[in-house]
C-alpha positions in Angstrom: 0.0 0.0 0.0 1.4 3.5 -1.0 0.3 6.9 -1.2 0.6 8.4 -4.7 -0.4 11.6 -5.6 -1.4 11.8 -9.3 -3.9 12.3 -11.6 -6.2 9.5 -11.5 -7.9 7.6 -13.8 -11.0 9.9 -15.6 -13.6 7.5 -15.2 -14.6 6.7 -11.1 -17.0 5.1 -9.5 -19.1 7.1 -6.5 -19.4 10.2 -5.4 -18.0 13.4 -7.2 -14.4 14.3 -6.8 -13.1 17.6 -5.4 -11.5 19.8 -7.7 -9.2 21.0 -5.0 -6.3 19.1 -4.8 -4.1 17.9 -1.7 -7.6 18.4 0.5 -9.5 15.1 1.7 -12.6 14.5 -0.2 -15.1 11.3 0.0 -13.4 8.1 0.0 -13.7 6.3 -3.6 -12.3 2.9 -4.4 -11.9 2.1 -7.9 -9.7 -1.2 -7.8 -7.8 -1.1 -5.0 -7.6 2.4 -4.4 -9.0 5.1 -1.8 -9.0 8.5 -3.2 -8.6 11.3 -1.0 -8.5 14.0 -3.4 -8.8 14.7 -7.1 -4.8 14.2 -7.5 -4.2 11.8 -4.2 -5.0 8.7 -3.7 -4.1 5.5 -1.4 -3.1 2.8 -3.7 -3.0 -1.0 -2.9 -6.0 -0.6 -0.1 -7.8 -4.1 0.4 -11.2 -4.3 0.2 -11.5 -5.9 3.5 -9.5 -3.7 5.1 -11.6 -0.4 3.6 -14.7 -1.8 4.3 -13.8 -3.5 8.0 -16.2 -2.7 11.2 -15.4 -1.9 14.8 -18.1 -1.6 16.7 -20.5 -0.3 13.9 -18.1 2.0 12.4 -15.6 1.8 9.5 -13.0 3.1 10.7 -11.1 3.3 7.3 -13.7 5.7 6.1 -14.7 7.7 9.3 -11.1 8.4 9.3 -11.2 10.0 5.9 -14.5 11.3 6.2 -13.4 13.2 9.3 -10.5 14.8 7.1 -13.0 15.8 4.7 -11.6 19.5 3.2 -7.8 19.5 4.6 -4.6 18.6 3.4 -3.2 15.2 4.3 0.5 15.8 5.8 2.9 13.0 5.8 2.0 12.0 9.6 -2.0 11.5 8.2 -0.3 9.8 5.7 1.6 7.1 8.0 -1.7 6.7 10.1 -3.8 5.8 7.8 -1.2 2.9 6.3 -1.0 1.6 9.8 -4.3 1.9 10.1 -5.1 -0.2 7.3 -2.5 -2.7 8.1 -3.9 -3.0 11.7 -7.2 -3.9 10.3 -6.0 -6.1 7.4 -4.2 -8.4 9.9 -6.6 -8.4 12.5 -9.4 -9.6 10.2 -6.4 -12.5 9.1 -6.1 -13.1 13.0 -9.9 -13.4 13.1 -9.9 -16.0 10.2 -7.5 -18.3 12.3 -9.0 -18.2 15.8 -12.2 -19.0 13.9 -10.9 -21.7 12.4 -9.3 -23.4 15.2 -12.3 -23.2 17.1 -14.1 -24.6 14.4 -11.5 -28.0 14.5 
């Protein structure tokens, strides 16, 4: 997973994209990636990771959403990989208690 920040691909999928660039606009995932802005986007992001619940909450998304209209600095940048990497191997973790309570 990597931060990239370029023009994305013309055609997305969701809701409208920002014109301002570097600010945090809705979260849009288009094949493995979480756009932030019309230039910026997470590449890389699983599925299950973006779409992962706490407690009734996505915590991928709330974070963005939360973001909405500033600039991500390289710290926001760092948090949300961890973040993402949290969830992705606690939903792995998951998987394997389930399945040795299953045997």
């Amino acid at each position: 997973m990597w931060w990239r920040n370029s023009r994305p691909p013309s055609k997305a999928t969701g809701s409208e994209r920002s014109s301002a660039q570097g600010t945090v606009t809705e979260a849009l995932e288009a094949v493995g990636r979480v756009y932030s802005s019309a230039a910026q986007y997470f590449d890389n992001i699983p599925e299950n990771a973006q779409n992962f619940y706490i407690g009734g909450y996505q915590p991928a998304q709330k974070w963005l959403k939360d973001r909405k209209g500033r600039t991500l600095d390289f710290q926001d940048v760092l948090h949300y990989q961890k973040m993402i990497y949290a969830m992705t191997h606690t939903e792995r973790l998951m998987g394997e208690i389930d399945e040795a309570g299953a045997t």
